[in-house]
C-alpha positions, -999 to +999 in steps of 0.1 A: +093+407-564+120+428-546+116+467-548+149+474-565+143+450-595+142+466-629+109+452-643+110+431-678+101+451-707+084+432-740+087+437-771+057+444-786+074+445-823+090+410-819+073+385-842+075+362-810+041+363-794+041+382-755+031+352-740+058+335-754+085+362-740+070+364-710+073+325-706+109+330-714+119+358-692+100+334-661+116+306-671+150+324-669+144+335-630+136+299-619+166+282-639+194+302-628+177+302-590+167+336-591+128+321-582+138+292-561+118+261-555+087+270-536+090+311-545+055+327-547+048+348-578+032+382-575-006+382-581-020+379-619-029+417-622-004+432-600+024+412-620+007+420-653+010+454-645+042+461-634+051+444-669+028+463-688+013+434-705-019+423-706-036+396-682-041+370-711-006+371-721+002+366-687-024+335-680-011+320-712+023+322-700+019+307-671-002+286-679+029+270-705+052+268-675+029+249-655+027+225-686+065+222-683+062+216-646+079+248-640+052+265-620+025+247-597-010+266-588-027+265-555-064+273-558-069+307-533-033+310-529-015+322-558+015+306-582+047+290-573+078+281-587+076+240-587+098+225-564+109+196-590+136+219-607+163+199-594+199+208-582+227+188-582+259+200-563+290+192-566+303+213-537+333+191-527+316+157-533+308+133-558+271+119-558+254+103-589+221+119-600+201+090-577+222+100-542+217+136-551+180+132-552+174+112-526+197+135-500+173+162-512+142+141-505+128+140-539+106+111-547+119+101-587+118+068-605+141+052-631+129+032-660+157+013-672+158+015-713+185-009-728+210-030-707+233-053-726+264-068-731+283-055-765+314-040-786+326-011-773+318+020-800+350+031-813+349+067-796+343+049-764+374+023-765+396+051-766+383+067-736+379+036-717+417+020-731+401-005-746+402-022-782+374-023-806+359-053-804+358-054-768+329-061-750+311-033-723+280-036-702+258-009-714+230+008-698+206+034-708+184+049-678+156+073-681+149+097-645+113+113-639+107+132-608+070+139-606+064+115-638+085+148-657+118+138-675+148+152-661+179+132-670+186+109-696+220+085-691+242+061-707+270+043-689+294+023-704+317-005-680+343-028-694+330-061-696+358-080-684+354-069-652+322-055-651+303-085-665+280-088-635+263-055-639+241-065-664+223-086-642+215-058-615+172-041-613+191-004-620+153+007-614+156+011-580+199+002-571+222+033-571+248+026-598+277+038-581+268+026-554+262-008-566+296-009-581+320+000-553+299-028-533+301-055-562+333-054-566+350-036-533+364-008-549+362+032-543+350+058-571+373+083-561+369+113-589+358+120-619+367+139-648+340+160-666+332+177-694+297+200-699+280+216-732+249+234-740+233+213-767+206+215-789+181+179-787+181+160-811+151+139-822+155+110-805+166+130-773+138+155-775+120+127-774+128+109-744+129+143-723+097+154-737+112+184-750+114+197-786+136+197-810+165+220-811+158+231-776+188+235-752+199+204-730+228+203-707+250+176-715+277+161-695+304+131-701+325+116-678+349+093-668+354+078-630+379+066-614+390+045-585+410+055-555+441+033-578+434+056-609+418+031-628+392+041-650+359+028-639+330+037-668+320+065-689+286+083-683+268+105-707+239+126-692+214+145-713+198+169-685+168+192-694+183+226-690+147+238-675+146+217-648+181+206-642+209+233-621+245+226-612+257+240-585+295+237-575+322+251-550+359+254-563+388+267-538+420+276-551+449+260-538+474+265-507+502+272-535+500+293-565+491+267-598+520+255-614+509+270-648+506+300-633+541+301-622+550+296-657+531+323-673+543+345-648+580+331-652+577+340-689+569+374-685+598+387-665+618+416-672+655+414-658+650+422-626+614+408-614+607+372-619+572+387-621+554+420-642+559+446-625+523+455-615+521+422-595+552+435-573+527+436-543+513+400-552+499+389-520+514+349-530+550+364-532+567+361-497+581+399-482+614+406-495+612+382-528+631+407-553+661+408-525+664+366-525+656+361-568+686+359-576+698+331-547+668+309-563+679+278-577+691+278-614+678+255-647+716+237-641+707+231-603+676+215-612+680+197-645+711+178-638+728+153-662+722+124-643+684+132-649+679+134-684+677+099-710+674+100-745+656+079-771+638+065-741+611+037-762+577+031-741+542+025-751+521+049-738+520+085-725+520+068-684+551+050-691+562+079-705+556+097-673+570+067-652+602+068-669+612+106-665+593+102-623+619+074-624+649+096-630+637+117-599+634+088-580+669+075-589+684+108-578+669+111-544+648+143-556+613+127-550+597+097-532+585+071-557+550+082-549+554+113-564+555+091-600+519+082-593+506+118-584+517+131-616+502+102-637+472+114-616+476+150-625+476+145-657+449+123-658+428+153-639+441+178-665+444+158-696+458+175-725+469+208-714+501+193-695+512+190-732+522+225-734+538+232-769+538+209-799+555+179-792+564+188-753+549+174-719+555+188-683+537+166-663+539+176-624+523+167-591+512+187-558+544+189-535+529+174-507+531+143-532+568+134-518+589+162-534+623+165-512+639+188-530+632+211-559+642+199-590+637+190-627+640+153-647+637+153-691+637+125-713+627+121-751+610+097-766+617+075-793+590+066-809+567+101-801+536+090-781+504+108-777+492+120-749+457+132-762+463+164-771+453+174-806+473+200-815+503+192-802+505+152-803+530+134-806+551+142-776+587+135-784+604+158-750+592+153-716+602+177-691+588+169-654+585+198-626+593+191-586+584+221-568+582+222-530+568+252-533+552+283-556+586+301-555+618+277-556+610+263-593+608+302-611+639+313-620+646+274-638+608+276-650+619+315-665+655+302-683+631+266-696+606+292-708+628+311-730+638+279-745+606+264-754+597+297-768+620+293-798+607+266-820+642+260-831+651+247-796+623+226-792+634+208-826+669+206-811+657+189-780+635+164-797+665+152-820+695+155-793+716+124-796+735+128-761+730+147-730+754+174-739+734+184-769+707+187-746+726+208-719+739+232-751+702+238-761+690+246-727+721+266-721+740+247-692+765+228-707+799+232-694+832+215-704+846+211-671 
């Protein structure tokens, strides 16, 4: 135990027993890495003492943990953090629970619970576009590393094109793996969402847990280098023996939603508060050349807006306002598919204010030159968010880079802020209304 580290104090009027806490505060060190795999715990009596507890409080503690697989006990040489608590990284790369373990070199096996051919659940057809009724392969896997229960997984594949999956041994194939071979395509990212859940019965049960007790739990949804959605996965990890570990790096150009924020909080000088006047993203002289950046009328032309534009689904909907760029010479037609792709990696919050999308893609995605494209939508479609479905105005963003776009994102801003414009916009019959509500009209 280093020098410098406060000791853990019990408490001795808790009604939870000491051998309990002290279980708790060990368990704590080795989940968050504190006591890695393979650390040695200070002797029996000198631990006990520095903790002021007693040494059967401390054998009984340990003694639970080693139950749990947390701890491992080498006669005549002391107590060690087990080194089955298992960390999966997601440090720039995309590995399913098997390819993680096996890069690490930890011997696991999979016993493979229930795999089928049947409807889709209803929750699960709308993440997977599908209808109910429709058929998925479904598997249900159960992962052990030293005969302990670590993970427990679902996956769910389309049937249609999937089909062959449910005759694969998933005891010993790597999923993933197995799918991009099948059937010659590349999982290319995922999109995930994590929560700290309490087990239910039937989970407690197949992670040899107890009930109530926290589990990680993560779902998500792959997708090909075409972004088509693959499957859904849903993973119930044991928080005890299960880490994540990941790496995120902040991009070459300051986020677009940043730039917003920052271009609604402008006085009438900066385009930026003033105590971020020495903002390392902001180029030298920046206040000097604000006022030669391009305006909302530059970049939101009339020949880039439609109105009562009809499609079926929130893509489209993003396809027909890309298209406007496009058509104007403003963007490559790539660009169309890196905001679809955007979206899909952000989901909802592109949706920015009830009934408004800005979708947007990197600039490296074939911007050519800064500029802006709106349509609305007649009938609203949803794009997923819940609080501010339907969307009825699309507004999409080109910026080629984190500064050209600010003043038009500052003068858009102040227009979405009043809900009586956004009203406006969504029931504009020709472009001029829309140029009068955004402020750019002109009669000439």
């Amino acid at each position: 135990m280093p020098e410098n580290e406060i000791p853990y104090e019990v408490d001795k009027s808790s009604a939870v027993p000491i051998y309990m806490q002290l279980a708790g505060w060990i368990e704590g060190k080795i989940t968050t890495g504190e006591w890695p795999a393979n650390y040695r715990l200070p002797g029996e009596v000198e631990l006990a003492k520095m903790l002021s507890v007693s040494r059967g409080s401390l054998r009984k503690a340990i003694s639970l943990l080693i139950s749990k697989n947390l701890l491992v006990q080498v006669h005549g040489r002391g107590t060690y953090v087990s080194p089955f608590v298992f960390e999966q990284s997601w440090a720039g790369r995309l590995t399913g629970v098997s390819e993680e373990l096996m890069l690490m070199g930890i011997p696991f096996t999979t016993e493979v619970i229930e795999q089928d051919i049947r409807p889709v659940p209803m929750k699960e057809a709308l993440m997977l576009d599908m209808e109910p009724g429709d058929e998925i392969v479904y598997l249900k896997r159960l992962r052990r590393v030293n005969n302990a229960p670590i993970v427990l997984l679902e996956s769910f594949f389309p049937a249609g094109k999937y089909r062959g999956l449910v005759n694969i041994d998933f005891t010993n194939a790597s999923l993933m793996e197995t799918v991009e071979r099948m059937y010659n395509i590349t999982i290319s990212w995922a999109s995930h969402t994590i929560a700290v859940i309490r087990a239910s019965a039937n989970i407690a049960q197949y992670l040899d847990d107890s009930i109530g007790a926290p589990i990680l739990y993560n779902d998500d949804t792959m997708y090909d280098s075409n972004q088509n959605k693959v499957f859904l996965s849903k993973g119930w990890f044991r928080s005890d023996r299960f880490r994540l570990k990941t790496v995120v790096r902040r991009g070459p150009n300051e986020p677009f939603y940043s730039a917003l924020g920052r271009a609604n909080a402008v006085d009438s000088d900066l385009p930026y508060p003033a105590d971020q006047v020495n903002d390392p993203v902001l180029p030298a002289g920046f206040k000097s050349t604000y006022r030669n950046l391009p305006k909302l009328s530059e970049l939101l032309t009339p020949d880039r807006i439609a109105l009562g534009v009809r499609v079926s689904s929130w893509e489209n909907a993003i396809r027909a306002v890309g298209q406007l760029m496009v058509d104007t010479g403003v963007v490559e037609e790539r660009y169309i598919d890196g905001m679809i792709s955007m979206a899909k990696q952000l989901g909802p919050y592109i949706v920015v204010a009830p009934g408004i999308a800005m979708p947007h893609a990197m600039p490296e995605e074939g911007v050519l030159k800064p500029c802006m494209a709106l349509v609305t939508l007649n009938p609203p479609v949803n794009f997923g968010n819940i609080n501010n479905d339907p969307v009825s105005v699309v507004l999409a963003i080109g910026a080629v880079d984190s500064i050209q776009h600010v003043e038009a994102l500052r003068e858009m801003a102040d227009v979405l802020g009043n809900p009586e414009n956004t009203d406006a916009l969504q029931q504009a019959q020709t472009v001029e209304d829309v140029l009068r509500v955004i402020g750019t009209f002109s009669s000439e």
